[in-house]
N, C-alpha and C positions, 0 to 999 in steps of 0.2 A: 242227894236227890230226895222228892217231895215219897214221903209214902203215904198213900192216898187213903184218908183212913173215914168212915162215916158216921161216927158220934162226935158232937161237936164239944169244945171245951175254950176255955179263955182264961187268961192269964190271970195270975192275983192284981195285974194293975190296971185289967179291961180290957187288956186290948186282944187283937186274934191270933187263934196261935193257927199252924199250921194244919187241923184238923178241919178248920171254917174256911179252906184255901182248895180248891183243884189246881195241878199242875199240868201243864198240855201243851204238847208237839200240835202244832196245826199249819194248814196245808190246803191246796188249792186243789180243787176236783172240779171240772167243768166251770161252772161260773160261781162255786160256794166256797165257803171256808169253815171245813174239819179239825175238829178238835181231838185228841186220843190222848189216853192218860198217859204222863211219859214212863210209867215204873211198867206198862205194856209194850216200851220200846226199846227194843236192843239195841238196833243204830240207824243211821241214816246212809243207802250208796247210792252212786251214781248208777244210771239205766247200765245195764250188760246186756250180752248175750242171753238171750233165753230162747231154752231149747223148748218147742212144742211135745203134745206128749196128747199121742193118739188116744180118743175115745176117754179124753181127760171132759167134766163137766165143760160150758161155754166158759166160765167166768175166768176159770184158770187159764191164764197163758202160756202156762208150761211150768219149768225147774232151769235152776240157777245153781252155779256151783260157787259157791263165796268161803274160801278159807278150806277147801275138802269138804265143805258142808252141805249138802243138797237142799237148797231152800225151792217150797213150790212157791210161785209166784202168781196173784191173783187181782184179777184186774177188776176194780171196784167200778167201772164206767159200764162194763158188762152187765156187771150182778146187778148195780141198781139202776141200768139203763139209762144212761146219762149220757148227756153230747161230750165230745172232746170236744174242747174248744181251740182258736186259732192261739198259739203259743207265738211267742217274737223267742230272738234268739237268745235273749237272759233268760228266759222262762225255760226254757232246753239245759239252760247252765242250772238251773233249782231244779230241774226234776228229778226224780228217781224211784228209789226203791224205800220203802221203809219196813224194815228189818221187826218184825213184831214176835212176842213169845205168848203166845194162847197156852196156858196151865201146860208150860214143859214142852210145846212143837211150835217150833221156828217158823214162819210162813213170809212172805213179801206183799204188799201190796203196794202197786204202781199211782203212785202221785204224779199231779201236772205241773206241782211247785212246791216247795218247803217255805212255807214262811217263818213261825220261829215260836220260841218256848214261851206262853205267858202263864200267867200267875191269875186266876179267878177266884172270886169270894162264891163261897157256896151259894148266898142270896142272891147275887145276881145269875144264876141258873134257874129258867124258867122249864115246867115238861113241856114237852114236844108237842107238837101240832099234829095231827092225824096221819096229815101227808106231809111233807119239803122236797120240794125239787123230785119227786120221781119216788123218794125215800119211807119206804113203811117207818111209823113211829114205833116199831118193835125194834130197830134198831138204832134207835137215838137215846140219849141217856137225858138229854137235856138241850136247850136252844138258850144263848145268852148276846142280849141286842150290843149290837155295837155302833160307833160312829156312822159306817156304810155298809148296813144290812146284817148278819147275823152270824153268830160261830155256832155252827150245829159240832156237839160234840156226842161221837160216836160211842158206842157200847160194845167194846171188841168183842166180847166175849156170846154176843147176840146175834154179830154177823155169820155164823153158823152154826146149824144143829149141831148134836152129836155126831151123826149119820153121816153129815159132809165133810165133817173134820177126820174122821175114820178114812172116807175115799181120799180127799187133800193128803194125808199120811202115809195111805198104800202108794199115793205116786210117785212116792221117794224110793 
């Protein structure tokens, strides 16, 4: 796996090494496609059961019990006010959970689709735009163009304060 490191360097023979590289899980949310560094990803599961969890924030859909492990599970369509959009039956087959580790706590957040690992060059990351789709730019790390519209990639670590990771914790 890629470790995501932010001083750049380059080989004795020019070419790039792995520090001028992002590596990134992306994924389908409404109508965009999310980027998240994969060394912030522990795994990928299919939707479960999730239990609700009274007087829990809106964003939170509840807890999951994956392997004896109580993961809270936290629905990004919520928090950043985004449409679900119409899914076909493959789209049902790629959704799920993705399994993330914020400094040492386990958390889920529910995707509409997994698309798949790519490889980005640090230059092709542009900053963020004020707003995307619904999305404050405090929580985007970077936006990089593609073939058909954009990979906004996320800043997990920006998606919540301290304060909310504290209450997300207690719901375990």
């Amino acid at each position: 796996m890629l470790k995501w490191r932010h001083e750049g360097a380059c080989r004795a023979d020019g070419g790039l090494t792995m520090a001028d590289q992002h590596q990134l899980v992306t994924f389908q949310l409404g109508e965009e496609l999310y980027g998240i560094n994969i060394m912030d990803v522990k795994e990928i599961v299919r939707v479960q059961d999730i239990r609700g969890i009274p007087n829990a924030p809106t964003y939170v859909e509840g807890i999951f019990n994956l392997r004896s492990e109580i993961i809270p599970i936290i629905n990004l369509h919520k928090r950043f006010h985004l449409k679900k959009i119409f899914t076909s039956e493959e789209d049902e087959l790629l959704s799920g959970f993705i399994i993330l580790d914020i400094d040492g706590m386990k958390l889920g957040i529910i995707i509409d689709r997994v698309s798949r690992v790519v490889t980005i060059e640090k230059e092709e990351v542009q900053p963020p735009p004020q707003m995307v789709s619904g999305i404050g730019s405090e929580y985007i790390q970077g936006v990089v163009r593609q073939e058909r519209g954009y990979l906004i990639i996320l800043s997990i670590r920006d998606l919540f304060n301290p304060k909310e990771l504290q209450k997300i914790a207690n719901l375990r």
